[in-house]
C-alpha positions in Angstrom: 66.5 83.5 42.8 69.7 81.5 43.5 70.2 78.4 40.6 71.8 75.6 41.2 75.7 75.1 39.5 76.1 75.1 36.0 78.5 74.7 33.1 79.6 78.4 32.7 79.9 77.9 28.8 76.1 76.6 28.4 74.8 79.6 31.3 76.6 82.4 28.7 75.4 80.6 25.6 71.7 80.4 27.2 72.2 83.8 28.1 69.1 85.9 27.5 69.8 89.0 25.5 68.0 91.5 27.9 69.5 90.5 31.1 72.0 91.9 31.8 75.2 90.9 34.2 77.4 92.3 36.9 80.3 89.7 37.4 82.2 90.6 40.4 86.1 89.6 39.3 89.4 91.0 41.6 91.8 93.2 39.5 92.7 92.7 36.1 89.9 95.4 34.0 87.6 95.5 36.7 85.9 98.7 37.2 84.7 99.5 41.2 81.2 98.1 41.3 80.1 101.7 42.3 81.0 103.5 38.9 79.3 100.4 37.2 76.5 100.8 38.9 76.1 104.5 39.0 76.3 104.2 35.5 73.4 102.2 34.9 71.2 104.2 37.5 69.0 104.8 34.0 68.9 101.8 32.4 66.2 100.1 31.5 67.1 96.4 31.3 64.5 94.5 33.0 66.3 92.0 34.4 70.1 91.5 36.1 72.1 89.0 37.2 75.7 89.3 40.0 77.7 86.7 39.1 80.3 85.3 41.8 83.6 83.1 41.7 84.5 80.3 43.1 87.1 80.2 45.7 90.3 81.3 43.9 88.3 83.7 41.6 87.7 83.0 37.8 89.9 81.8 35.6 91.3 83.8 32.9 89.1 81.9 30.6 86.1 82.6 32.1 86.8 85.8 32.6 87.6 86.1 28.7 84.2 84.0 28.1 82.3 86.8 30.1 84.4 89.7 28.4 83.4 88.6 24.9 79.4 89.9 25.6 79.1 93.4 26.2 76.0 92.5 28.2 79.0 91.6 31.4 80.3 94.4 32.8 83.0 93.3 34.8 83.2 95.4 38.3 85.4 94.9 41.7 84.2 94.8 45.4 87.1 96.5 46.7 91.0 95.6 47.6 90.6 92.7 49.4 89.3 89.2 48.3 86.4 88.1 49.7 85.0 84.4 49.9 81.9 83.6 48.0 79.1 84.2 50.5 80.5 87.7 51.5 80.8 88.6 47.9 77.1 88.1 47.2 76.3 90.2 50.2 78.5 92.6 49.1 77.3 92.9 45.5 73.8 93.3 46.5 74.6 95.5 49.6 76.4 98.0 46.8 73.1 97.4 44.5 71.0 98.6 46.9 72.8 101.4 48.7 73.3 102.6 44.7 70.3 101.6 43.0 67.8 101.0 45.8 64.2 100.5 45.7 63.8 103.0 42.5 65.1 100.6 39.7 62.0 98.5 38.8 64.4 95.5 38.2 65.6 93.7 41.4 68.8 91.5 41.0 69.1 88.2 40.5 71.8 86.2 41.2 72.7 83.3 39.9 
């Protein structure tokens, strides 16, 4: 499922508390999205979310918004920036080459 734009501050504060959320930020306290995801091979969370940028990345704001829920884990595609479209594909490329069809929970993204 791919939602139509929204005001970040209402999409966190709407945030459900059992879905959790990979949001795919360059540098800074990004882990690799591999570690991330290796680490949450057993979790049971029903239901995820990849969250990508807009062209120049988030702000540090948003970023800050994202970092005060422990529910985002913050996690990097690698050393180069990518544009939007590729970074979705990316992010869900690493899901499944990680996680695959053995997590009960596809992503969504939104």
């Amino acid at each position: 499922e791919i939602g139509p734009p929204r005001d970040l501050a209402k999409l966190l504060a709407d945030w459900p508390t059992m879905r959790r959320g990979l949001v795919c930020a360059e540098g800074g306290a990004a882990q690799p999205i591999a570690t991330a995801l290796a680490a949450y091979e057993k979790d049971t969370t029903p239901s995820w979310a990849i969250f990508i940028g807009p062209e120049g990345g988030w702000s540090a704001a948003e970023l800050d918004a994202f970092g005060k829920n422990p529910i985002f884990t913050p996690v990097g595609l690698g050393p180069r920036i990518l544009r939007a479209e590729t970074a979705a594909l990316a992010a869900i490329a690493c899901w499944q080459a990680i996680l695959g069809d053995k997590t009960q929970r596809p992503p969504h993204r939104s």
